[in-house]
C-alpha positions as CSV (number, residue, x, y, z in Angstrom):
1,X,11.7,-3.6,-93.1
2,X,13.9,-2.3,-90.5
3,X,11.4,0.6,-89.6
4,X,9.0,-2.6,-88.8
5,X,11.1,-4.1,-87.4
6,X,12.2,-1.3,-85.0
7,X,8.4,-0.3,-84.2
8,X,8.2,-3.9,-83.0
9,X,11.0,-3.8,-80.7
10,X,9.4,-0.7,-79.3
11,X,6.0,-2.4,-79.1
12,X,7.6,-5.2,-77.2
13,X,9.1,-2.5,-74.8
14,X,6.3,-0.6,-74.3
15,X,4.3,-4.3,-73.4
16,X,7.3,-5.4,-71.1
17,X,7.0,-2.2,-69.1
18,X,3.5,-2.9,-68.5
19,X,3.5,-5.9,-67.6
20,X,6.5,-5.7,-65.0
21,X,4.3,-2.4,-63.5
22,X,1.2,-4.9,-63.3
23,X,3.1,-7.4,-61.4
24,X,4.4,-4.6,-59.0
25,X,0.9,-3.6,-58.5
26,X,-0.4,-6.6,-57.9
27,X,1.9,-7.5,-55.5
28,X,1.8,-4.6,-53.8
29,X,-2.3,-5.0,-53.5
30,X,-1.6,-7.9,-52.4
31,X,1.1,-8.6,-50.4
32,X,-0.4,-8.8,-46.9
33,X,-2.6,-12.0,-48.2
34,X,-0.1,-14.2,-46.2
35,X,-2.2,-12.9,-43.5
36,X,-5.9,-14.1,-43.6
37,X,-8.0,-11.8,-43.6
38,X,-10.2,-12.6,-40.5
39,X,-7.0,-11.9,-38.9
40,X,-4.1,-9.3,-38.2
41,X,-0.6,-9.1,-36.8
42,X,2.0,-6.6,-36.0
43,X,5.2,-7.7,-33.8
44,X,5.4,-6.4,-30.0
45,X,7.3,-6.8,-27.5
46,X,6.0,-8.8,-23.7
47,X,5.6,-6.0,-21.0
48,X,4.8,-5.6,-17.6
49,X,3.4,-2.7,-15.0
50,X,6.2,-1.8,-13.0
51,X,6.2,-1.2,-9.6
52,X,8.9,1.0,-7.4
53,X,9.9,0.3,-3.7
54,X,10.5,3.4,-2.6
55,X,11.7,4.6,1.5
56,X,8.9,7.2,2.4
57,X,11.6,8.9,4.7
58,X,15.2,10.1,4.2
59,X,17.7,7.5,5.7
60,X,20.6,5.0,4.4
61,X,19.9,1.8,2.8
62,X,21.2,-0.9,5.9
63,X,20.6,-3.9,4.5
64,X,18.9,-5.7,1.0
65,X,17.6,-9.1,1.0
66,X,16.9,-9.6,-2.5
67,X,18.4,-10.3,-5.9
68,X,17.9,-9.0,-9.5
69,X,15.6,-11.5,-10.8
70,X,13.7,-13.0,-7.5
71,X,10.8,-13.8,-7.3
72,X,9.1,-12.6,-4.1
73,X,5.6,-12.5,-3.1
74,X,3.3,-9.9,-1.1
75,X,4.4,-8.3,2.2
76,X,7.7,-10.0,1.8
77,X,11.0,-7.9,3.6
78,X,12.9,-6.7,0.7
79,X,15.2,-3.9,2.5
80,X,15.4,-2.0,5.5
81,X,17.0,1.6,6.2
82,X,18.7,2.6,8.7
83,X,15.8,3.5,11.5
84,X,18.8,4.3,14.6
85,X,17.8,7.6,15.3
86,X,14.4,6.5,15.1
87,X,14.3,3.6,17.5
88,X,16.3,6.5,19.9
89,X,13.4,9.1,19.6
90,X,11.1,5.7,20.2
91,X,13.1,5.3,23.5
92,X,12.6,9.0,24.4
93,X,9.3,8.8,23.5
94,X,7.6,6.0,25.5
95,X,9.1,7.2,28.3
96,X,7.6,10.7,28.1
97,X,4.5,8.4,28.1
98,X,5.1,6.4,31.0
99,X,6.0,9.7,32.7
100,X,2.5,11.3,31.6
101,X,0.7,8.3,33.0
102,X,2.8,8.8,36.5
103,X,1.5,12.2,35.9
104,X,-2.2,11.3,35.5
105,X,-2.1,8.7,38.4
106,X,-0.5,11.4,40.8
107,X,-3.4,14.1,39.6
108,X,-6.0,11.3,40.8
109,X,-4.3,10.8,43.8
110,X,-4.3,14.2,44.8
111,X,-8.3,14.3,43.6
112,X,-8.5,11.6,46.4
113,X,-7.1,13.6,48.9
114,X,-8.6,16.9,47.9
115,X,-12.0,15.0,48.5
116,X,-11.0,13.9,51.6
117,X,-9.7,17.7,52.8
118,X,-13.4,18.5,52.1
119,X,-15.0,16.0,53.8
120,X,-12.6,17.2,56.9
121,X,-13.8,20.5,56.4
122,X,-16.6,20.0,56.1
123,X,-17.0,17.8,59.4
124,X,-15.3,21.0,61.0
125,X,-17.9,23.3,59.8
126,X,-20.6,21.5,61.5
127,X,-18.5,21.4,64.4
128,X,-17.8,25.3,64.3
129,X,-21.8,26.0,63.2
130,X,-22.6,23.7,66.5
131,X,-20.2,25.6,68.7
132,X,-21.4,29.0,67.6
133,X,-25.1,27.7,68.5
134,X,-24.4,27.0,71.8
135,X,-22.1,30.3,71.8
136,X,-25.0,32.1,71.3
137,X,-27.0,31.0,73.3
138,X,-24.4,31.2,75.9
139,X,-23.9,34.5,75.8
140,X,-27.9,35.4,75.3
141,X,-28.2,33.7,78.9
142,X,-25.3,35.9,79.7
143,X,-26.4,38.7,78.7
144,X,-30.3,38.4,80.5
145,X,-28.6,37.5,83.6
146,X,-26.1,41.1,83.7
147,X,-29.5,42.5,83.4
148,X,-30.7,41.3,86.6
149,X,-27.1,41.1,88.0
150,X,-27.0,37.4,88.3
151,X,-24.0,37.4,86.7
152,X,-21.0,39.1,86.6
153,X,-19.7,41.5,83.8
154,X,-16.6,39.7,83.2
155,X,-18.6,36.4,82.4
156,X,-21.0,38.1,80.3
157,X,-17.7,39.6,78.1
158,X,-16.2,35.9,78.3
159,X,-19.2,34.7,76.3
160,X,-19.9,37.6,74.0
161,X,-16.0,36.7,73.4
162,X,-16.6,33.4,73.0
163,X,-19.5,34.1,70.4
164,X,-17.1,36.2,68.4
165,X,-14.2,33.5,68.8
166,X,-16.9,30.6,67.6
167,X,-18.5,33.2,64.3
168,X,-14.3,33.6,63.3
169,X,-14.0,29.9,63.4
170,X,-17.1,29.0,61.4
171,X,-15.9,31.4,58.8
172,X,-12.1,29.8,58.5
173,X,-14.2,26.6,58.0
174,X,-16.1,27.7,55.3
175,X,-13.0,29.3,54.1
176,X,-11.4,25.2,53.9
177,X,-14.1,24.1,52.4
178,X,-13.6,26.5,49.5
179,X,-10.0,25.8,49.7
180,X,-10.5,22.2,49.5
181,X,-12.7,22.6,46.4
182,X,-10.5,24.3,44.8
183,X,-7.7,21.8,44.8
184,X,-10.5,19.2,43.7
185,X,-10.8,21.4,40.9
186,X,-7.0,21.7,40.1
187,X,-6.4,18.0,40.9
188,X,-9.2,17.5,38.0
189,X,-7.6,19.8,35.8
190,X,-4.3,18.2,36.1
191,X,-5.8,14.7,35.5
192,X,-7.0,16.5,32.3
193,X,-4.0,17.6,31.4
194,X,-2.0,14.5,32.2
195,X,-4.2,12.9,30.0
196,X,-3.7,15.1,27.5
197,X,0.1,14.5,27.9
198,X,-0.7,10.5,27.6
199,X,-3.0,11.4,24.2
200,X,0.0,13.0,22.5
201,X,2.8,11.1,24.5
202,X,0.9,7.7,22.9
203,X,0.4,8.9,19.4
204,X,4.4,10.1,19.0
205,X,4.6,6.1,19.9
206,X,2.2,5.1,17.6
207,X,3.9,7.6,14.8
208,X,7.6,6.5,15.5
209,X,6.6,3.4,15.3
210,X,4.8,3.4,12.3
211,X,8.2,5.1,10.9
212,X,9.9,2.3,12.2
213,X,7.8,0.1,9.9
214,X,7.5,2.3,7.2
215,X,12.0,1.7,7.3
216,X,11.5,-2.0,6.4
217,X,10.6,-2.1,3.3
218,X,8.0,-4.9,1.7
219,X,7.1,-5.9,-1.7
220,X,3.5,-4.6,-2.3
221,X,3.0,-7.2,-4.7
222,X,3.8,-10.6,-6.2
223,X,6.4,-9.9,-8.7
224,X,9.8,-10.0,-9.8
225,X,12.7,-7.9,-8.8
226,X,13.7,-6.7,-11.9
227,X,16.5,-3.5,-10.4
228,X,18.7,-3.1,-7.2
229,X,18.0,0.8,-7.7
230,X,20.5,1.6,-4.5
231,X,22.7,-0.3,-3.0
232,X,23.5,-0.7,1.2
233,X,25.4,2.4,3.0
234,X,24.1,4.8,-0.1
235,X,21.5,7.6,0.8
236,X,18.0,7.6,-0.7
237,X,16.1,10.9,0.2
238,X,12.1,10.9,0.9
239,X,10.3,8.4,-1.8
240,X,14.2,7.7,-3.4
241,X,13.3,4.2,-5.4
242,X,15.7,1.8,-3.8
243,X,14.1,-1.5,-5.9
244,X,12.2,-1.9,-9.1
245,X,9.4,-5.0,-9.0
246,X,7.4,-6.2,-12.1
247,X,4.0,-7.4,-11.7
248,X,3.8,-10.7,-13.3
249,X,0.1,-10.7,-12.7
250,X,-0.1,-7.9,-15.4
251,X,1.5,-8.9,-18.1
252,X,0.7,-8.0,-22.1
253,X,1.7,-7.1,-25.5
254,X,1.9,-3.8,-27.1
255,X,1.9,-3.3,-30.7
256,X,0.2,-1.4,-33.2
257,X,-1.8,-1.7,-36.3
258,X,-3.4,0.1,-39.4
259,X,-6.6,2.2,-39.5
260,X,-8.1,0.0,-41.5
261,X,-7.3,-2.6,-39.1
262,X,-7.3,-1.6,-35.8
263,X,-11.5,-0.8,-36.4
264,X,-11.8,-4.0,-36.7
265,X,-10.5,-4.6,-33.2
266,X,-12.9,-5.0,-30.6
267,X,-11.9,-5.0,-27.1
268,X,-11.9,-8.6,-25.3
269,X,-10.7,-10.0,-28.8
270,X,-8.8,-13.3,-29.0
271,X,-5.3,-12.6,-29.2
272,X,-2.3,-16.0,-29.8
273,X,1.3,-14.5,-28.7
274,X,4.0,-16.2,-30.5
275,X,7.8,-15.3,-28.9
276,X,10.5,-15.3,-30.8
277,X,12.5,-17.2,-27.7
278,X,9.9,-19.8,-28.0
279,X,8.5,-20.0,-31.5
280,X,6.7,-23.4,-30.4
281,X,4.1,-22.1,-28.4
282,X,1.1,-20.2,-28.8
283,X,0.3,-18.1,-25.6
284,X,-3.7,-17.3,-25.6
285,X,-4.2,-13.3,-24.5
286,X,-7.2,-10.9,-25.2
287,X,-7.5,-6.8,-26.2
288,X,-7.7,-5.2,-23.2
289,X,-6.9,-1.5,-24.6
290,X,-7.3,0.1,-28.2
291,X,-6.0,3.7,-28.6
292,X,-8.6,6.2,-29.5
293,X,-6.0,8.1,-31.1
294,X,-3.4,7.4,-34.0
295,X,0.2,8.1,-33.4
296,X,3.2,7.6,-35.5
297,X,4.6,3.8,-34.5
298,X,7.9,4.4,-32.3
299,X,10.8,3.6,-33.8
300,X,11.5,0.5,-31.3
301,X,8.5,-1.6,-33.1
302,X,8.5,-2.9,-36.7
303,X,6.2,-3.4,-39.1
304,X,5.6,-4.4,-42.6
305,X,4.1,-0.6,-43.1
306,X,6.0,2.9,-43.7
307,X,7.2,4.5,-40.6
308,X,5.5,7.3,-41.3
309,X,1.7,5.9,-41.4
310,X,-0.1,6.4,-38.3
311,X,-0.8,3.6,-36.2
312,X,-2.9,2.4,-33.6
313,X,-1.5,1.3,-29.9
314,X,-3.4,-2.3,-29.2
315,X,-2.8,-4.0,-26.3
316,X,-3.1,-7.8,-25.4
317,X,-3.0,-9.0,-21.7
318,X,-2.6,-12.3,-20.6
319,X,-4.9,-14.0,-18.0
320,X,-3.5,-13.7,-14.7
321,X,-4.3,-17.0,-13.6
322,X,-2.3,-18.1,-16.2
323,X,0.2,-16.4,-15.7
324,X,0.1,-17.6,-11.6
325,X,0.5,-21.4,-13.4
326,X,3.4,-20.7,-15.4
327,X,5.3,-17.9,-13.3
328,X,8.3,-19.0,-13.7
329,X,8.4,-19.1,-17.3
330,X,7.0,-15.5,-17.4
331,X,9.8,-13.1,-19.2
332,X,9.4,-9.8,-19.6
333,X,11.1,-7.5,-22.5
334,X,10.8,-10.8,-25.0
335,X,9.8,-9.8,-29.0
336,X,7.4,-11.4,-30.2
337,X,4.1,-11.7,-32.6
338,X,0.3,-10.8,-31.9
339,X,-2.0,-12.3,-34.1
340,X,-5.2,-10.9,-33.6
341,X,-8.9,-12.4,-34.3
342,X,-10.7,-9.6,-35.7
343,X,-13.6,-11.9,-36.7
344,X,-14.8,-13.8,-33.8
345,X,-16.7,-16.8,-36.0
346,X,-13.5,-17.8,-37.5
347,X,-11.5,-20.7,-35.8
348,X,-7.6,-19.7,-35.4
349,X,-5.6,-21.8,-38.3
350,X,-3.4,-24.9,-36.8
351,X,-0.8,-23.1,-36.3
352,X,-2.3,-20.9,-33.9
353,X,-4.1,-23.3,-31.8
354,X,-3.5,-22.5,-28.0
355,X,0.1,-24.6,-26.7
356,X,1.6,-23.9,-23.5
357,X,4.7,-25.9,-21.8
């Protein structure tokens, strides 16, 4: 009787073991069933691209015009450096181009008068050509006339010295005229080089200024100032951040799910974000990005899953025009949910249906 009795007990055992290791199982199989299975989820946190504003030259930050947490919108002034020295060299250098253009208009000045020193000369050398004509014939005349001693020697020498005198002075005229084209020529290449002068005169304006603009610094985007990264009177040094923006046109989810799941994931999927700040709205956002490798899921994001299982990286932006509507609602860095439709033909349950303030 008590051996029975015993060898029940242990029966009993045995059973209650089993049945406690079925229930374990079971659960275990299925304790995700919560979730349908149409759909997945897997908590994430909201994100945006980030965008530095940066001084593209050495300098000290003069003055910032913006808080932590603005709003600002495209091309508006968010700093400026100090641009002193610069707005000196500016000085320095438009002068140097004012004083090339003096130099040009000088140059074509003295073209103008190097073409009128040629035209003189020129004017002479006719003159000195006519007057050796008539000197030659002069002292041809001469000359036939000592042979029949109708003339005197000394007159026939006055004209041969005339001739000579007349030959000398057509040869000093041509010698003007080559003069004078040769200042032409220099006057030209001066103008040249004046020019020249005004070429790079005018673009060490254009660059100085550009610097000049380059020292106030403007938001390249619409965005949020989310860091003061320096502060006025410290020194940044060439592309030293000096503000941090967010683009709340870009904004999405990242989280990660399963093999088994993230297959099932097809980019442009319906995504409903549910925050944790604000568990009463369901913010509508699509797959724009599945990972085509695993990793292990950082240890900032948690899921229902071991650590240690690789994971997927899945993420879910939110339209941009949406986000233009409710931009000052948008918060970055907030946890929330991402319920994802992995089967397009299935309607989202109640709970999930699309509510925005």
């Amino acid at each position: 009787m008590k051996l029975t009795l015993k060898n029940g007990l242990i029966g009993a055992g045995v059973a209650l073991v089993l049945l406690v290791a079925g229930v374990a199982i079971w659960f275990f199989v299925h304790k995700d069933d919560d979730e349908p299975k149409d759909f997945a989820a897997s908590n994430g946190r909201l994100e945006a691209t980030e965008v530095n504003v940066a001084s593209k030259m050495a300098g000290r930050v003069q003055e910032i015009l913006v808080k932590e947490g603005d709003l600002v919108q495209k091309n508006d002034v968010l700093a400026k450096m100090d641009m002193s020295a610069l707005q000196a060299q500016l000085l320095q250098a438009r002068a140097e181009l004012a004083n090339a253009i003096s130099r040009k208009d000088a140059a074509q000045a003295q073209i103008a008068q190097r073409d009128a020193d040629a035209v003189t000369a020129q004017a002479i050398l006719l003159q000195r050509n006519s007057e050796l004509d008539l000197a030659g014939k002069t002292a041809a005349r001469s000359k036939a006339l000592l042979l029949e001693r109708a003339t005197s020697v000394q007159e026939a020498d006055n004209d041969s010295a005339r001739l000579n005198n007349s030959r000398a002075a057509v040869t000093v005229a041509k010698a003007q005229i080559a003069t004078a084209d040769a200042g032409i020529r220099a006057a030209h290449a001066q103008v040249q080089q004046a020019e020249a002068g005004i070429l790079a005169a005018d673009a060490g304006v254009k660059r100085l200024e550009s610097d000049l603009e380059d020292g106030v610094l403007r938001a390249p985007l619409a965005g949020r100032v989310q860091f003061r990264v320096a502060q006025p009177g410290e020194v940044v040094g060439n592309g030293g951040n000096v503000l941090s923006l967010i683009d709340l046109s870009d904004v999405y989810m990242t989280f990660f799910l399963p093999t088994n799941l993230a297959g099932r994931v097809a980019l442009g999927a319906d995504v409903r974000l549910v925050l944790d700040a604000a568990k009463q709205y369901v913010i509508p956002a699509k797959v724009s990005f599945v990972a085509d490798v695993a990793q292990f899921t950082p240890k900032t994001v948690e899921t229902e899953n071991e650590r240690e299982k690789l994971m997927f990286r899945i993420k879910a932006r939110i339209d941009p025009e949406l986000l233009k509507k409710n931009i000052q609602n948008v918060k970055t860095g907030v946890p929330g949910v991402a319920h994802v439709q992995l089967n397009a033909s299935q309607p989202w349950v109640k709970e999930l249906k699309v509510n925005l303030p």
